[in-house]
Backbone as a ProteinNet text record, in pm:
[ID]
protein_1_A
[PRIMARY]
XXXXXXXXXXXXXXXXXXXXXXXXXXXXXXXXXXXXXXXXXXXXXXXXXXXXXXXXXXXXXXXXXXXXXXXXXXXXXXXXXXXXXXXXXXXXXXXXXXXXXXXXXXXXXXXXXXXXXXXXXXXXXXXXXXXXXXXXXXXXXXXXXXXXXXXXXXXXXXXXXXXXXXXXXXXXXXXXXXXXXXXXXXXXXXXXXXXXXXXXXXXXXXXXXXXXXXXXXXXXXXXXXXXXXXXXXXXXXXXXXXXXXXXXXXXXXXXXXXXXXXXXXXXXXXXXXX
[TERTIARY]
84.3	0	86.9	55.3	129.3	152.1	230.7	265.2	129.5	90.5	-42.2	3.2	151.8	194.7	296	273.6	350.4	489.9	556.1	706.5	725.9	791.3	824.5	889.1	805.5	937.5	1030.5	1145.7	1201.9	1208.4	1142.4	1059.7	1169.6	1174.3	1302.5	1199.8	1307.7	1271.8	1152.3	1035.1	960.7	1020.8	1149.8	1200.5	1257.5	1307.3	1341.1	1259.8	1134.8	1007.7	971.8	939.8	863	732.8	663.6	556.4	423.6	254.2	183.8	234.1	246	232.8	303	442.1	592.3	524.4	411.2	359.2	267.5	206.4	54.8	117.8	207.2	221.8	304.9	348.6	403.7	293.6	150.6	80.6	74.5	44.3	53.8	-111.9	-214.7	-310.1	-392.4	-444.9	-500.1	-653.4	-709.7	-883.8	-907.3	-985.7	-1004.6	-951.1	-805.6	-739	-744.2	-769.9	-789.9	-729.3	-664.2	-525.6	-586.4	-563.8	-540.5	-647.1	-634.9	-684.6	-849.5	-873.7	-1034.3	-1070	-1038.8	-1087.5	-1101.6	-974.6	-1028.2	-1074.8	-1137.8	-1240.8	-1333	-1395.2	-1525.2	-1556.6	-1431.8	-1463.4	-1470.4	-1395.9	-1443.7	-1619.8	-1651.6	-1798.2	-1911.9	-1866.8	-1938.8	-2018.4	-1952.6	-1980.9	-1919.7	-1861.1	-1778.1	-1683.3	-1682	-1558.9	-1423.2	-1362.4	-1201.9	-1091.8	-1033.8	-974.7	-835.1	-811.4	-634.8	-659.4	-553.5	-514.9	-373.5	-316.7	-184.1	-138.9	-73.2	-39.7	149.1	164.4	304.4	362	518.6	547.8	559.5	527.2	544.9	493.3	369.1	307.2	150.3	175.7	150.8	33.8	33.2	-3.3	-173.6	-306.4	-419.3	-480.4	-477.5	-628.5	-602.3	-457.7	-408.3	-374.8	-416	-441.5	-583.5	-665.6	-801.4	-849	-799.9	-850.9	-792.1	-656.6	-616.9	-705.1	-753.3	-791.6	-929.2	-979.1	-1136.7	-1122	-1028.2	-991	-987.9	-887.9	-841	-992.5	-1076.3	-1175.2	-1298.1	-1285.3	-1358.5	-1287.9	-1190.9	-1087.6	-1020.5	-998.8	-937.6	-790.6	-745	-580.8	-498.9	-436.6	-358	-200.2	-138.7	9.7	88.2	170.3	279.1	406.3	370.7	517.2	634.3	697.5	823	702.5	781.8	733.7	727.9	827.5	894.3	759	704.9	631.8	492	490.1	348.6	291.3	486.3	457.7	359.2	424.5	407.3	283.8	222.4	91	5.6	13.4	-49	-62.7	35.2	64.4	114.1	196.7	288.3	154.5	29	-57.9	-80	-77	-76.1	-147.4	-60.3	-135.4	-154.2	-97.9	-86	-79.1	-7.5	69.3	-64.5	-137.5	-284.6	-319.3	-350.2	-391.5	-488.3	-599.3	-725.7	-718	-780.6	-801.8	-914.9	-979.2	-1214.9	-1173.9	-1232.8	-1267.4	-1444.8	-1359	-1465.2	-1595.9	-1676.1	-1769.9	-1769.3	-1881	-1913.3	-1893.6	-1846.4	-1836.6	-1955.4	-1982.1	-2073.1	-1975.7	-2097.5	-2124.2	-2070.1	-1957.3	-2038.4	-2177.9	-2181.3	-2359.4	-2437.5	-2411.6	-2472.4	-2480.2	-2316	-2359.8	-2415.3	-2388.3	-2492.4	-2595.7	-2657.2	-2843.6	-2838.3	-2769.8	-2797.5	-2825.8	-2759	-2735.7	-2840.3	-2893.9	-2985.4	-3126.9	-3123.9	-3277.1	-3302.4	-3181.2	-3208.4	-3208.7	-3230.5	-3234.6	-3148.3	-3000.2	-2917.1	-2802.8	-2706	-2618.6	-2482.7	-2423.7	-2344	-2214.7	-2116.8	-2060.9	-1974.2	-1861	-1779.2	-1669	-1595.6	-1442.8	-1370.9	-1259.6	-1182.6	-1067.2	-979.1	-921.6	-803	-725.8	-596.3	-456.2	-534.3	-365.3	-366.2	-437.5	-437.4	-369.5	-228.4	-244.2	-244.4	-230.5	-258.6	-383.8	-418.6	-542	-615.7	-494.1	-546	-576.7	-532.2	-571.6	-727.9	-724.4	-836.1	-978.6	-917	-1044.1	-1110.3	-996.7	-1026.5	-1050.8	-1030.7	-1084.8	-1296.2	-1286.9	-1424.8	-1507.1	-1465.4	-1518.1	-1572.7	-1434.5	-1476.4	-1600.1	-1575.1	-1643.8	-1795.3	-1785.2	-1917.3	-2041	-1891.9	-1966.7	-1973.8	-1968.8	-1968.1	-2074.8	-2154.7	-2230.8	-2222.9	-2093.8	-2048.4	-2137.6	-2165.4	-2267.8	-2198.4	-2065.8	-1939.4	-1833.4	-1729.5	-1591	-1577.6	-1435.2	-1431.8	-1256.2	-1235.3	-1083.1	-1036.8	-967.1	-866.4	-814.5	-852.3	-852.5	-674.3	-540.3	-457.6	-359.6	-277.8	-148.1	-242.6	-323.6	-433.5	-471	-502.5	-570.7	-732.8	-741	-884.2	-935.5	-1065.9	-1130.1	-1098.7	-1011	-950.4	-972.5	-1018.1	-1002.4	-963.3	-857.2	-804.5	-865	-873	-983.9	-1121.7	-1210	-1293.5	-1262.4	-1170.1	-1131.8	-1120.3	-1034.3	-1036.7	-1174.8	-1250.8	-1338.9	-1451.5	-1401	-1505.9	-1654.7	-1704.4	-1847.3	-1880.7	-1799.3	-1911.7	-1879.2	-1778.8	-1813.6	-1897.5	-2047.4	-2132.8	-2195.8	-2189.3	-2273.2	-2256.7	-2150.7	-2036.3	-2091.6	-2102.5	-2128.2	-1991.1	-1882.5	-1734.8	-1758.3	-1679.6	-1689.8	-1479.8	-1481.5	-1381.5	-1352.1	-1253.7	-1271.6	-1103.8	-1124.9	-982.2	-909.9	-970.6	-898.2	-959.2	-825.2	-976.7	-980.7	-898.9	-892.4	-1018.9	-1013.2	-1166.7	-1276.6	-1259.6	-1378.1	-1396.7	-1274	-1269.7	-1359.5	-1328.4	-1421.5	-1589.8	-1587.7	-1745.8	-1841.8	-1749.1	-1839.2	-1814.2	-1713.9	-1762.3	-1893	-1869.5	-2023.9	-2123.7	-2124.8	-2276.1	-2257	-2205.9	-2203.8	-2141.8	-2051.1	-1984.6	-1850.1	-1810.1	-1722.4	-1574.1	-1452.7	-1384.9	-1272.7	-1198.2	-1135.2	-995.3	-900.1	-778.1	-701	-692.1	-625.7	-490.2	-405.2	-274.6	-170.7	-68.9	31.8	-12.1	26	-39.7	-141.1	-243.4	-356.7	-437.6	-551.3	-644.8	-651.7	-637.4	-679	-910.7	-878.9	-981.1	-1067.1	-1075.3	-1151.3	-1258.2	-1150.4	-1243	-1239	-1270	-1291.6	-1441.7	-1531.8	-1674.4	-1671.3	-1690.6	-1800.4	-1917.2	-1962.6	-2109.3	-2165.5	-2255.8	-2290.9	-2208.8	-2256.8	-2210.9	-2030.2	-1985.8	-1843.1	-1789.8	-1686.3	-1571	-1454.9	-1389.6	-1308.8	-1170.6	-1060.4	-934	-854.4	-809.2	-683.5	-605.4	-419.8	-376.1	-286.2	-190.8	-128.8	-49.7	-2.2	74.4	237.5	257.5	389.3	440.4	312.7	350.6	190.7	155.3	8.9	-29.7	-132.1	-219.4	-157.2	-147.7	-127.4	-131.3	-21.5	-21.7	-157.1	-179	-280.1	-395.6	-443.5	-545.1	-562.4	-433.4	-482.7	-516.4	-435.7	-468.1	-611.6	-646.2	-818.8	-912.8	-852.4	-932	-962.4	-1078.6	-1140.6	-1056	-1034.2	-1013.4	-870.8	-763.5	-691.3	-692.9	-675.1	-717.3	-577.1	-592.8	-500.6	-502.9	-470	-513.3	-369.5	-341.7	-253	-209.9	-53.1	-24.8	111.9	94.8	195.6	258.9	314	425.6	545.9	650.7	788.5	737.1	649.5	618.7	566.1	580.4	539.6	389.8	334.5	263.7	163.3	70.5	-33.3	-41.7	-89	-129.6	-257.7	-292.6	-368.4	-499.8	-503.6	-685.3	-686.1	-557.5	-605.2	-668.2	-570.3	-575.4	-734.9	-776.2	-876	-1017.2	-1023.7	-1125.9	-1174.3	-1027.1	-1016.7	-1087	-1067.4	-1186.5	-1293.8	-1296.6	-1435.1	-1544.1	-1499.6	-1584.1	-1674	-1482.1	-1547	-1619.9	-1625.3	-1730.9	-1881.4	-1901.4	-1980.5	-2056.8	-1970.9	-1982.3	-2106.6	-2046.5	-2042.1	-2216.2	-2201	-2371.9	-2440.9	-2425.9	-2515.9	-2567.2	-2505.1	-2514.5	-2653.8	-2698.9	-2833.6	-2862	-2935.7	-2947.6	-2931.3
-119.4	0	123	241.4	344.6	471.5	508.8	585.2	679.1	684.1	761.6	931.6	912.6	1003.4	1140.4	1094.3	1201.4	1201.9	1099.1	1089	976.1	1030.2	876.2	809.4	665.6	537.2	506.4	489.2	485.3	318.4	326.2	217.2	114.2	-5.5	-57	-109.7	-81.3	-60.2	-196.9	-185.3	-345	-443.2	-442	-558.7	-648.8	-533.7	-601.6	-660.5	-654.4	-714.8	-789.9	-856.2	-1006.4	-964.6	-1087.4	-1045.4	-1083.6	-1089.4	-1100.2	-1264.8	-1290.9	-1453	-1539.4	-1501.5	-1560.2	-1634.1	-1505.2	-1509.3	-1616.2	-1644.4	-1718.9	-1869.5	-1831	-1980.3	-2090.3	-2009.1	-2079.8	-2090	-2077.9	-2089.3	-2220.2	-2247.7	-2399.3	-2452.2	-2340.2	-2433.9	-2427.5	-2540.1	-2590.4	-2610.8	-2559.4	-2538.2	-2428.4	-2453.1	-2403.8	-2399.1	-2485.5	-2504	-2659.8	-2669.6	-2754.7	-2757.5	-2893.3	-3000.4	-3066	-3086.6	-3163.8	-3094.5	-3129.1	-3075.6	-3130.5	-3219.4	-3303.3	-3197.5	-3169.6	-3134.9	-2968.3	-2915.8	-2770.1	-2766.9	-2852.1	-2838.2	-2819	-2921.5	-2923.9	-2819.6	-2736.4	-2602.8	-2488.5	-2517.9	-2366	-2387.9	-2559.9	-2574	-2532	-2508	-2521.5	-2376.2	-2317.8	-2142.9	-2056.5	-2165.4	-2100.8	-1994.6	-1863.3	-1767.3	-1861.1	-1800.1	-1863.2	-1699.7	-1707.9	-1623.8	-1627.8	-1733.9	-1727.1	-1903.8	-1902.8	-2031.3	-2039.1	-2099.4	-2156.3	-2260.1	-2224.8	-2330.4	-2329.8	-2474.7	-2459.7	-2418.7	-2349.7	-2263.2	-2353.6	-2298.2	-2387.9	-2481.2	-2488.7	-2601.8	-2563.6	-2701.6	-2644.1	-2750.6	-2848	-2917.6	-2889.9	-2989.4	-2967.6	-2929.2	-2994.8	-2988.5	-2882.3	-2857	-2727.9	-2602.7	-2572.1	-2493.2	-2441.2	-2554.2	-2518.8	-2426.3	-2512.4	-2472.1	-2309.3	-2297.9	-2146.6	-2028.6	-2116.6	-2034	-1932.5	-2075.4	-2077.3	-1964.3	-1957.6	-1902.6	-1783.8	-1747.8	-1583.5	-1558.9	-1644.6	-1579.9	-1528.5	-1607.3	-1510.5	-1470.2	-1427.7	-1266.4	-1345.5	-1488	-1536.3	-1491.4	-1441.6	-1437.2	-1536.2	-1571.7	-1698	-1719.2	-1771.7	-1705.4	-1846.9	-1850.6	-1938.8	-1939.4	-2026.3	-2080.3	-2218.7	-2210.1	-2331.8	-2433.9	-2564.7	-2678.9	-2701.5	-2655.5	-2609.5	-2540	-2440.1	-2340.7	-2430.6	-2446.7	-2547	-2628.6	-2726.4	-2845	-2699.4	-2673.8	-2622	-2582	-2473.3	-2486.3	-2524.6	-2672.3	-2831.7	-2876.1	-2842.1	-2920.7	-3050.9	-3008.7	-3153.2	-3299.6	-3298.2	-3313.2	-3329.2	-3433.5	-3479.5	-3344.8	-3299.1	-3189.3	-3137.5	-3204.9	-3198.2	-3107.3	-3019.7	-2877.9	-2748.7	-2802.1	-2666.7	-2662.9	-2554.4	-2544.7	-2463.5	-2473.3	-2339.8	-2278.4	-2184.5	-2122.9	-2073.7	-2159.2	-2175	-2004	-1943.1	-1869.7	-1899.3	-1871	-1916.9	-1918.5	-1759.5	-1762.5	-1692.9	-1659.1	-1582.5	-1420.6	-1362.1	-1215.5	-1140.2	-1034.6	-923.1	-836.4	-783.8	-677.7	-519.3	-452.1	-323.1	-263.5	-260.3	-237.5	-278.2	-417.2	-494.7	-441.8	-367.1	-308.8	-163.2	-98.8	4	15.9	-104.9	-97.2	-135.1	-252.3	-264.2	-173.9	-68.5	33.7	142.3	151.1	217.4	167.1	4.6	-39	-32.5	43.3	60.6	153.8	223.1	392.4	454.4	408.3	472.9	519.9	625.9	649.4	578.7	521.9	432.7	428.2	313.5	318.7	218.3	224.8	143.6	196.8	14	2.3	-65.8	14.5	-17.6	-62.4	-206.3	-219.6	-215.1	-149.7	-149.7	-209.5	-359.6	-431.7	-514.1	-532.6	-586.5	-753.2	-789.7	-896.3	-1004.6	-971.9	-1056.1	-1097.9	-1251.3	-1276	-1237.8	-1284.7	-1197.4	-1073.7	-990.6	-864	-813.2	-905.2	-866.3	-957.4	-1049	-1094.9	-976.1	-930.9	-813.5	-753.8	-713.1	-509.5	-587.7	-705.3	-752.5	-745	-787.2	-763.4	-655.1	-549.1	-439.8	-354.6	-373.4	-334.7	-395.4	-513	-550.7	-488.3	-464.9	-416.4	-243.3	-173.6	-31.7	-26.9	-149.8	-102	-73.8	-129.1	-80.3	-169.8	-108.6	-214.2	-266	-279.7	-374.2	-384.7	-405.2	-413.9	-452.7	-390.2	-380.9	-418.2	-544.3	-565.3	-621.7	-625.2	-597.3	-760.3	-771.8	-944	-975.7	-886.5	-945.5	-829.9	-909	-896.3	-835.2	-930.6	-894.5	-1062.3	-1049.7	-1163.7	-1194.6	-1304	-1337.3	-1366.9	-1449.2	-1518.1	-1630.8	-1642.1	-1782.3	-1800.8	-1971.6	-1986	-1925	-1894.2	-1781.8	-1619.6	-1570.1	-1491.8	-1511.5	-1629	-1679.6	-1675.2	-1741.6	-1754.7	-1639.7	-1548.3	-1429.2	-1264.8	-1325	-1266.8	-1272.7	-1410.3	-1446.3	-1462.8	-1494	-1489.3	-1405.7	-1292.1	-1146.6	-1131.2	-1215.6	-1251.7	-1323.9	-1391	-1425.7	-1309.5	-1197	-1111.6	-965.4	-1007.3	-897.7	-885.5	-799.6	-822.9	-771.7	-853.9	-806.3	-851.8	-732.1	-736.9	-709.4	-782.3	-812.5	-751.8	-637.3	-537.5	-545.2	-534.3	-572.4	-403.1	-360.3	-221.9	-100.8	-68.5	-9.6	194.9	199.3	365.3	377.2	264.1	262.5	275.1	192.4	169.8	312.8	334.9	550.9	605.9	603.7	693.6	650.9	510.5	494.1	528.4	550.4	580.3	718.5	756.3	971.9	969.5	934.1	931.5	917.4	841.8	814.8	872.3	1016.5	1142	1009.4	926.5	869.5	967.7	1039.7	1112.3	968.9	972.1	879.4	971.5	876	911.8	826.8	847.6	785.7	761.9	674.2	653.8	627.7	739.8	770.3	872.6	868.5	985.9	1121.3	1208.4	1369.7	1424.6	1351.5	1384.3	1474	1526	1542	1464.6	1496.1	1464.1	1364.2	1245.8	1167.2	1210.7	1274.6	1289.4	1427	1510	1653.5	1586.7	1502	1510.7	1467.7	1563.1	1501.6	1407.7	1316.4	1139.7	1190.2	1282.4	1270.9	1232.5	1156.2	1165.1	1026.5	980.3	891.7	862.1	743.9	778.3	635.1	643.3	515	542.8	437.4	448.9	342	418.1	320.7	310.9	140.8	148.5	68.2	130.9	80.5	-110.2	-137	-237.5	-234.4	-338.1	-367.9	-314.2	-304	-307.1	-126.7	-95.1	0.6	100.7	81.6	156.7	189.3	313.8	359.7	370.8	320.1	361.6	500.4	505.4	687.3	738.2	664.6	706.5	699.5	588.9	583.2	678.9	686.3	811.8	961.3	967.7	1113.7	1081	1023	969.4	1036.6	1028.8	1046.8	1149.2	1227	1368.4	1384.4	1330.1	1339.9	1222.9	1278.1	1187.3	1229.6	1127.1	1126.2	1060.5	1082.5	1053.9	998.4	921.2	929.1	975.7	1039.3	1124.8	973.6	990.9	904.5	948.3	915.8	973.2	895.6	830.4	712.8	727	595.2	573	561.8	428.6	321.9	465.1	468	589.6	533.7	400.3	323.9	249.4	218.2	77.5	-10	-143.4	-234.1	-140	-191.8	-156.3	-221.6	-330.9	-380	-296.2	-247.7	-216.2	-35.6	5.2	174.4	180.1	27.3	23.1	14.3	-11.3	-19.7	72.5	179.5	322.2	425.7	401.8	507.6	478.2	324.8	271.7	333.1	311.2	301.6	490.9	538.2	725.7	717.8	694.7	708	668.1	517	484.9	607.6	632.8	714.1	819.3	919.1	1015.9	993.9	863.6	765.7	781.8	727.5	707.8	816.2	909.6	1045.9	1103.1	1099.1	1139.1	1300.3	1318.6	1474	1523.4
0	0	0	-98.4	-47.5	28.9	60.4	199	229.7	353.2	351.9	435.5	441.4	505	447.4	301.2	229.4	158.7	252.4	235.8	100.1	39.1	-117.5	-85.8	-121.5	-64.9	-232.2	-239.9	-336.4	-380.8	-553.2	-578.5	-680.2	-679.4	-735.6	-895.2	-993.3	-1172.1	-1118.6	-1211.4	-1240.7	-1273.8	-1337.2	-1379.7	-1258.1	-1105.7	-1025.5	-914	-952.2	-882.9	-924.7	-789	-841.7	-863.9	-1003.6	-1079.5	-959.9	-986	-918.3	-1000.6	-1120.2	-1208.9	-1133.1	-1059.7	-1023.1	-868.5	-809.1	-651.6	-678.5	-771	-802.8	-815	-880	-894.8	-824.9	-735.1	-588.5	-503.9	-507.6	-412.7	-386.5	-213.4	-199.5	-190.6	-175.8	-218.5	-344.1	-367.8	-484.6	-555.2	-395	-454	-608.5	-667.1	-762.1	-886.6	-892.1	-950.6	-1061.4	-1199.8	-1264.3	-1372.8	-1369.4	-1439.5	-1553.4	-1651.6	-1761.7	-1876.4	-2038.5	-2108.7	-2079.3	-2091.4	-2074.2	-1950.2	-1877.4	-1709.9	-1728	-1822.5	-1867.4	-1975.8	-2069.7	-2141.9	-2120.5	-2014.8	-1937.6	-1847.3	-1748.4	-1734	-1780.7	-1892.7	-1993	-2101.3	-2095.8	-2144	-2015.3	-1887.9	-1782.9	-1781.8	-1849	-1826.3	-1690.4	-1636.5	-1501.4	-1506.7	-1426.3	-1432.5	-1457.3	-1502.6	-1500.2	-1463.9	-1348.6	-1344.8	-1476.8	-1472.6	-1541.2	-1620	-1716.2	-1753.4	-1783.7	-1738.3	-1732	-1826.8	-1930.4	-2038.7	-2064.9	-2097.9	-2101.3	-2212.2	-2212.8	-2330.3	-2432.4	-2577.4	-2640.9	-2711.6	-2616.3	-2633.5	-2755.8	-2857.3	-2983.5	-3072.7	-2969	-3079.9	-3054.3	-3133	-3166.5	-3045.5	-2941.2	-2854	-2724.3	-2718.8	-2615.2	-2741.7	-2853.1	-2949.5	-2913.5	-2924	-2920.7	-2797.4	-2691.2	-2520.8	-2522.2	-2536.5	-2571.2	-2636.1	-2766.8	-2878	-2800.8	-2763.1	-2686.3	-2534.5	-2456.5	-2348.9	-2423.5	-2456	-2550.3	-2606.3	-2666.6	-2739.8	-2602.7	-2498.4	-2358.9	-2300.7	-2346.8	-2252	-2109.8	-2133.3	-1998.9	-2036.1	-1945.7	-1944.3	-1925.2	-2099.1	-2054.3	-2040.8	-1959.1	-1922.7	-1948.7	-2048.5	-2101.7	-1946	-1935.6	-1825.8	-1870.3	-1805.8	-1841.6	-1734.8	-1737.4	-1716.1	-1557.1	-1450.3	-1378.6	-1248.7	-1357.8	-1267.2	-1295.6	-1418.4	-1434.2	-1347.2	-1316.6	-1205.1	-1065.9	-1027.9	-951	-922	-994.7	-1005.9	-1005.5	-1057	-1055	-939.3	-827.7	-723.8	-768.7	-885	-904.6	-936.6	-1023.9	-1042.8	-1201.9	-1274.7	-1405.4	-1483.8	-1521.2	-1558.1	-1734.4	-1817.3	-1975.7	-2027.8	-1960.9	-2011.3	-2027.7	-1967.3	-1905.6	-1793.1	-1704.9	-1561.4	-1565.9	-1487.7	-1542.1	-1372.3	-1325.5	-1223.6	-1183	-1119.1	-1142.5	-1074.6	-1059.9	-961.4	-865	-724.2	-658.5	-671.6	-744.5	-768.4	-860	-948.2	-1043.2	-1053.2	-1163.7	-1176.4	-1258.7	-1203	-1214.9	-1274.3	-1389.4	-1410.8	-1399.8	-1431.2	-1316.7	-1364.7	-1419.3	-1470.9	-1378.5	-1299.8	-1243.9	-1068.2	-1045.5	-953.7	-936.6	-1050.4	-1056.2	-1038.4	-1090.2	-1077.8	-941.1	-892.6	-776.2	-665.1	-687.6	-557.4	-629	-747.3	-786.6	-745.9	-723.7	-708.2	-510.5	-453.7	-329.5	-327.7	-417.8	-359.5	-293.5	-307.4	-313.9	-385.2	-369.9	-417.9	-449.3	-532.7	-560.3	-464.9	-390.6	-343.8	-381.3	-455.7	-488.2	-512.3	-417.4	-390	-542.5	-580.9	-697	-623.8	-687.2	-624.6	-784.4	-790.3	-903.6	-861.5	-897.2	-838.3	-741.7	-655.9	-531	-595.1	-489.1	-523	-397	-320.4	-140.6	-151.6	-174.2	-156.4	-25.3	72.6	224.4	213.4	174.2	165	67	-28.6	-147.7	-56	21.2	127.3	234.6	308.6	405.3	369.1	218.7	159.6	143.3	94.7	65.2	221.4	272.1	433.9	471.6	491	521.3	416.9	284.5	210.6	228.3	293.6	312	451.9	508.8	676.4	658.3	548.9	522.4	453.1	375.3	290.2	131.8	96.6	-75	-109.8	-206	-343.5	-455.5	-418	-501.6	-533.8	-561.3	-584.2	-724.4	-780.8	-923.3	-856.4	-963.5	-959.1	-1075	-1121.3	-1280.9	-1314	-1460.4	-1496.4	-1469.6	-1499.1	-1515.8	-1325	-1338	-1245.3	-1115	-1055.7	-951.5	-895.4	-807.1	-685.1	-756	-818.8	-836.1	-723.9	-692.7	-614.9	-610.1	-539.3	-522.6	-342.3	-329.8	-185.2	-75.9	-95.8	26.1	48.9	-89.9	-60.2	21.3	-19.6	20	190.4	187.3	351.4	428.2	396	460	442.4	357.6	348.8	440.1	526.5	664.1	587.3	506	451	394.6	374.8	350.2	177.2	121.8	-27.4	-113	-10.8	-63.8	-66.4	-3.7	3.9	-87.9	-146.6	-238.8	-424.4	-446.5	-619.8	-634.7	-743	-765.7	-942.4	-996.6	-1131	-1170.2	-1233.4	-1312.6	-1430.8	-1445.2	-1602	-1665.1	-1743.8	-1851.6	-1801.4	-1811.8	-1784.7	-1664.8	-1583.7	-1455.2	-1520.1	-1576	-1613.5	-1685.8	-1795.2	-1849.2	-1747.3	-1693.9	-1555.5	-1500.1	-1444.7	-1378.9	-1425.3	-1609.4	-1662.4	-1693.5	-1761.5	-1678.1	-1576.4	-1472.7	-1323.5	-1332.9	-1403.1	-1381.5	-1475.2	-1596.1	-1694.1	-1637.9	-1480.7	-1423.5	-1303.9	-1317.5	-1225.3	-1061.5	-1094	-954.6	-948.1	-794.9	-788.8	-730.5	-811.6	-779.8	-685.5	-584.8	-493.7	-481.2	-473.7	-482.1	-356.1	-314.2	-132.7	-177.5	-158.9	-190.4	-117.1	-140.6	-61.7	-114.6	-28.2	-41.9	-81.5	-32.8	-78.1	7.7	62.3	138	248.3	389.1	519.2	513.9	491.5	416.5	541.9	674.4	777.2	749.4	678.7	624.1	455.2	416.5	307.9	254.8	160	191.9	94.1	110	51	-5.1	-3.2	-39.8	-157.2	-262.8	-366.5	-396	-553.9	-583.8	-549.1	-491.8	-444.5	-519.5	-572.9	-558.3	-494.5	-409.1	-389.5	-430.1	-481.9	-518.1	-442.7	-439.8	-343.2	-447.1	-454.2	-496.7	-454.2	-545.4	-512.5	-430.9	-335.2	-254.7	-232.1	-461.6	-398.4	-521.6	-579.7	-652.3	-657.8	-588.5	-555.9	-632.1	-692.2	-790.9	-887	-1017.6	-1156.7	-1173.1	-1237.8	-1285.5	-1366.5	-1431.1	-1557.7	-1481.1	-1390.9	-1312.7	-1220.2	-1154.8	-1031.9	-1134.2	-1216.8	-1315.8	-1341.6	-1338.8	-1395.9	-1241.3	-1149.5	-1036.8	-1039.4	-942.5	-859.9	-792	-660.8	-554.8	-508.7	-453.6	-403.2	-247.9	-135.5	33.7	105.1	198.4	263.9	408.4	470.5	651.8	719.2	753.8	883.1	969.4	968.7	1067.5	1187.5	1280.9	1374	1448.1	1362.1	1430.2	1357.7	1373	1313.6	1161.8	1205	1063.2	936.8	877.2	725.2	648.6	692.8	560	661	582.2	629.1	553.3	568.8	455.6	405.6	285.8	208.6	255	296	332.2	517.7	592.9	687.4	657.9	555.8	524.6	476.2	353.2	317.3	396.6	509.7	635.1	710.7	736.6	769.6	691.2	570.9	478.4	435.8	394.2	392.5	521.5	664.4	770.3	762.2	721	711	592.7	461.9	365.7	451.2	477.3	571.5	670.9	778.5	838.5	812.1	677.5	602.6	551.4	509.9	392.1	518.9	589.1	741	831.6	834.5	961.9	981.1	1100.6	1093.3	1110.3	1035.9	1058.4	894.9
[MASK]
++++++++++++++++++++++++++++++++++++++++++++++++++++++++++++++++++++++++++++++++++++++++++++++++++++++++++++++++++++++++++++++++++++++++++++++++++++++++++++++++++++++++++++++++++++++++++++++++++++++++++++++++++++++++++++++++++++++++++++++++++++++++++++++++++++++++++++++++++

């Protein structure tokens, strides 16, 4: 998450970071995760989300041609690895040079959460998340987002945390209760929600004191990634960038805890009687 206190942390080139792909595929668990061509055939015929598909480099011949072709033609993101990371992914699991990635449950819309928060008669409240890749973390921002009242979360098809188990897990339940939409691009997304008069807000360094800052009216809010926070182009896309004041050694918060802190004040802000 980045600094909420003003000061620049000095950021090492992308090339010397590890990718969200490099993090994913060392994960050690395996729910949602499906091995061999027959087994991701049948989940890409199922109509099931697929966050990612994992195919080995190279690999060329007829029926892992097809599964590709078919993936790329519904916008699944598919990522060529050596054999190595494949195993891995597999959990070392007969895997015929394809790995699919179910996601836990189904993706919405944002359309879908628009109306939603329109057929309650209220003003739209949604968390953008650009990057998030800690499934722990993309669980807790869903939580909190659930106990504030957002009418949905918007998180980005590639170098991001799908709905995978561990999300599930750390979301404590409140991702059955979540509409989350999945968009190829979130700057696009920015500008969608200004078109439907939503004012967007950027949780970033030097911004506005987020305590005097008013929420009122249609709101989104963005939090960036873990390890390079808001996109340049995205935050330039924003209204409003916020900030929370901190008065300690530490300079920073995690991002699902910074994310709870402004959620609760938007909240706050939706709720106030009088």
């Amino acid at each position: 998450m980045q600094n909420y206190k003003g000061a620049k942390q000095k950021r090492e080139p992308r090339a010397q970071q590890k990718t969200f792909g490099a993090d994913y595929e060392n994960r050690t668990d395996n729910e949602g995760l499906v091995s061999g061509r027959n087994a991701v055939r049948e989940l890409l015929a199922s109509g099931r989300d697929i966050d990612k598909i994992f195919v080995l480099r190279g690999e060329r011949d007829g029926s892992a041609i097809v599964l590709v072709a078919e993936a790329k033609g519904r916008k699944i993101p598919v990522i060529e690895v050596d054999k190595v990371r494949l195993d891995t992914v597999a959990g070392h699991n007969r895997h015929q040079g394809i790995v699919a990635m179910a996601a836990e449950r189904n993706y919405c819309e944002l359309s879908d959460i628009l109306e939603y928060a329109e057929s309650l008669g209220e003003k739209p409240f949604i968390i953008i998340c650009d990057g998030i890749e800690d499934p722990h973390n993309l669980g807790a921002i869903i939580r909190s987002a659930e106990c504030s009242g957002a009418h949905g979360i918007v998180i980005p098809k590639r170098r991001a945390s799908g709905l995978t188990s561990a999300v599930t897990k750390s979301s404590a339940g409140a991702i059955e209760y979540m509409r989350i939409a999945k968009v190829a691009n979130i700057a696009d997304t920015v500008d969608r929600l200004k078109e439907r008069n939503v004012w967007v807000y950027a949780a970033d360094m030097d911004g506005a004191d987020y305590s005097e800052t008013d929420f009122d009216g249609g709101c989104a809010l963005v939090l960036g990634s873990e390890g390079f926070g808001i996109s340049r182009l995205v935050k330039e896309k924003c209204d409003f960038v916020v900030s929370i004041p901190l008065y300690g050694r530490v300079n920073s918060l995690n991002v699902s805890n910074a994310a709870a802190v402004l959620m609760t004040e938007i909240a706050r802000q939706r709720h106030k009687k009088g």
